[in-house]
N, C-alpha and C positions, 0 to 999 in steps of 0.2 A: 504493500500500500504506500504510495506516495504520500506528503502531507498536504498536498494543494491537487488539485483535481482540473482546477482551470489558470490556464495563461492569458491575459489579454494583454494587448501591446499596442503600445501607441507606433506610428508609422515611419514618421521623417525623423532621421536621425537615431532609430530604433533597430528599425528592421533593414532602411534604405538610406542610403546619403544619396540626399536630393540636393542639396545645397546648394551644388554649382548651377545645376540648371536652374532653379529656383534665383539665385544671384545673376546670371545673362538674361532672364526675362524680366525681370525687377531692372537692369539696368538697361535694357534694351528700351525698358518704358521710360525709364528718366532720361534716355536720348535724345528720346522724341520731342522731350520737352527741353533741350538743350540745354541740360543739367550734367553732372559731373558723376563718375559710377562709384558706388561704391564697393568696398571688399565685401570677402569673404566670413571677416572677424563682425562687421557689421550684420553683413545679412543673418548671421547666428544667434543675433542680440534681437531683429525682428521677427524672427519665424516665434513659434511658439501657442502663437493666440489667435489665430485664425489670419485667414488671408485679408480680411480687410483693415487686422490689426497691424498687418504690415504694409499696405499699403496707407493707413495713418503715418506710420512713420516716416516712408518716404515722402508724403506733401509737406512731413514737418520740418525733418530733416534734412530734404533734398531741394526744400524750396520750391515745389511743385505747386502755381498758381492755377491751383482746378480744385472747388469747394469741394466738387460733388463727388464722394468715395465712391459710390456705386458705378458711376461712368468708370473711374479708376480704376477699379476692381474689375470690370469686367474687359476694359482693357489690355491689365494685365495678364485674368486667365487666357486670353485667345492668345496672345507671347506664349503664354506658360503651355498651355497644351498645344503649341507647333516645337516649342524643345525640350519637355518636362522627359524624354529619352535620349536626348543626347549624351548626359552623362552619368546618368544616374543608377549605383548598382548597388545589391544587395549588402551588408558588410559582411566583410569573411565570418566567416564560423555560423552566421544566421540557418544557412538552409542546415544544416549539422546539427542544429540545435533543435530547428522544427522537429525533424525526422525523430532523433533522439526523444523529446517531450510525447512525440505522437506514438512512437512505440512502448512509450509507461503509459499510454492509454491518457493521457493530458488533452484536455478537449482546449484548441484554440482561437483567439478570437483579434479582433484590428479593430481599434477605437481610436480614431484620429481627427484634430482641428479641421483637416484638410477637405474640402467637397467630395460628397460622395464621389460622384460623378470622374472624381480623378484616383480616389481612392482606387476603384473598382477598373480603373484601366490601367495604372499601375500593378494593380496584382495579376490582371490578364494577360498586359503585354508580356511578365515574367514567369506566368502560367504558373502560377502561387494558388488561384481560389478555392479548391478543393482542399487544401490545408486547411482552412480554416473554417469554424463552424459557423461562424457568423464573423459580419464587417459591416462595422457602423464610419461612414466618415459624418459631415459635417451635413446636420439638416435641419431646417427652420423650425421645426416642433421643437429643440433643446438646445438650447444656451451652450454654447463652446465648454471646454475644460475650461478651469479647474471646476465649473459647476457639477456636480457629479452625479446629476439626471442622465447621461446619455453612459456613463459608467452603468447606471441603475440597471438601465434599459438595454442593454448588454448581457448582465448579469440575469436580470429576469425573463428572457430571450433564452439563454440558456438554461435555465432555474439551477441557476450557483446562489449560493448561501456565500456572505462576506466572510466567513472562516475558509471558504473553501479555495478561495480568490487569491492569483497574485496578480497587481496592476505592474507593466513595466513602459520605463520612458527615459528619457534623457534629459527632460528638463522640469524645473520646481514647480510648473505645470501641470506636470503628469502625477509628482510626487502629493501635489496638494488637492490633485484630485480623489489619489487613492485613500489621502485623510480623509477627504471632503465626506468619501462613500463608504470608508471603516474598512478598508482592507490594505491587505500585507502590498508594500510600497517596494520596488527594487530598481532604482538609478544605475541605466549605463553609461563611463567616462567615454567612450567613440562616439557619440554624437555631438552636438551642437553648442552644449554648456558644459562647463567645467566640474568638478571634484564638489568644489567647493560652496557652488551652488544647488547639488545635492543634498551634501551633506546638511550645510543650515535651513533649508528645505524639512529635513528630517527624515531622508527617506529611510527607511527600515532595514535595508540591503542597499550596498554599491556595489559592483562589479566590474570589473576590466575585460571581461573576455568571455563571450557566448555561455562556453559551457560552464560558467560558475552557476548560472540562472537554472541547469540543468539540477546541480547538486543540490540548489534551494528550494527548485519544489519538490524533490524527493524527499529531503526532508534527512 
């Protein structure tokens, strides 16, 4: 018997480094506005809280004279889904770690800021969705992370009990949703935030490398 029964995993920076594609279509948009690009250490600092919370921060940041976030936003996903494949892959040791969880009978799942809509062709382009038992990305009935309604919604989708629950993510996002919803919390250092932003977060588990997430829901 394992101690956890279910994995849910947040997406970017989790399971995928999306980054770079995600940083040339964020700056491919502030081109257009004859604005200046920014890196890579930036765009790590915007992702997180949904797509429209980063493109907040580019009109702030970037000086983009366009009120309307929605135009923005949807500006950017039509960039984003003409290169959200140019560089974007799985991190090592991930599919190793699926297989592994899936053959202790660990049921799992994809809880992500990100639009369905790209969630869902992200996992198809890399022919990932039969892994998983359910995938929730981002949809207008529940509030982004950290609110931990669409965690709920996940979990009751499955009917996992929060003892049964491990939430994983990369950033104090993910961490404070798994508080938000009462379950066991596990921060990985490969993505987009640091050690240190885990840690004061609180998560419950950090780990450096796929297969430690293996040893911790075994238990």
């Amino acid at each position: 018997m394992t101690k956890y029964k279910y994995a849910i995993f947040d997406l970017d920076g989790t399971l995928f480094d999306t980054i770079t594609d995600i940083m040339n279509s964020g700056n491919e948009l502030l081109e257009t506005y004859d604005k200046p690009p920014f890196g890579l250490t930036d765009f790590k600092q915007f992702v997180g809280l949904g797509v429209k919370k980063m493109i907040g921060e580019l009109i702030q940041k970037g000086g983009i004279r366009e009120s309307d976030i929605d135009t923005l936003t949807e500006k950017y996903l039509g960039i984003y889904r003409r290169r959200m494949l140019e560089e974007t892959t799985l991190y090592p040791g991930i599919q190793d770690l699926l297989v592994a969880l899936k053959d202790e009978g660990i049921k799992l799942a994809v809880l992500s800021n990100k639009p369905q809509e790209d969630v869902d062709h992200l996992l198809e382009e890399f022919r990932m969705n039969d892994q998983f038992a359910f995938v929730m990305g981002k949809k207008p009935e529940y509030p982004i992370k950290p609110d931990p309604s669409s965690l709920k919604a996940v979990m009751s989708a499955m009917q996992a009990s929060q003892t049964e629950v491990v939430f994983i993510g990369d950033t104090k996002t993910d961490i404070e949703t798994a508080k938000n919803a009462k379950v066991t919390s596990i921060g990985v250092t490969w993505g987009f935030r640091p050690y240190q932003e885990l840690d004061t977060a609180g998560a419950d588990h950090i780990v450096d490398k796929p297969d430690q997430i293996l040893q911790i829901v075994k238990g």
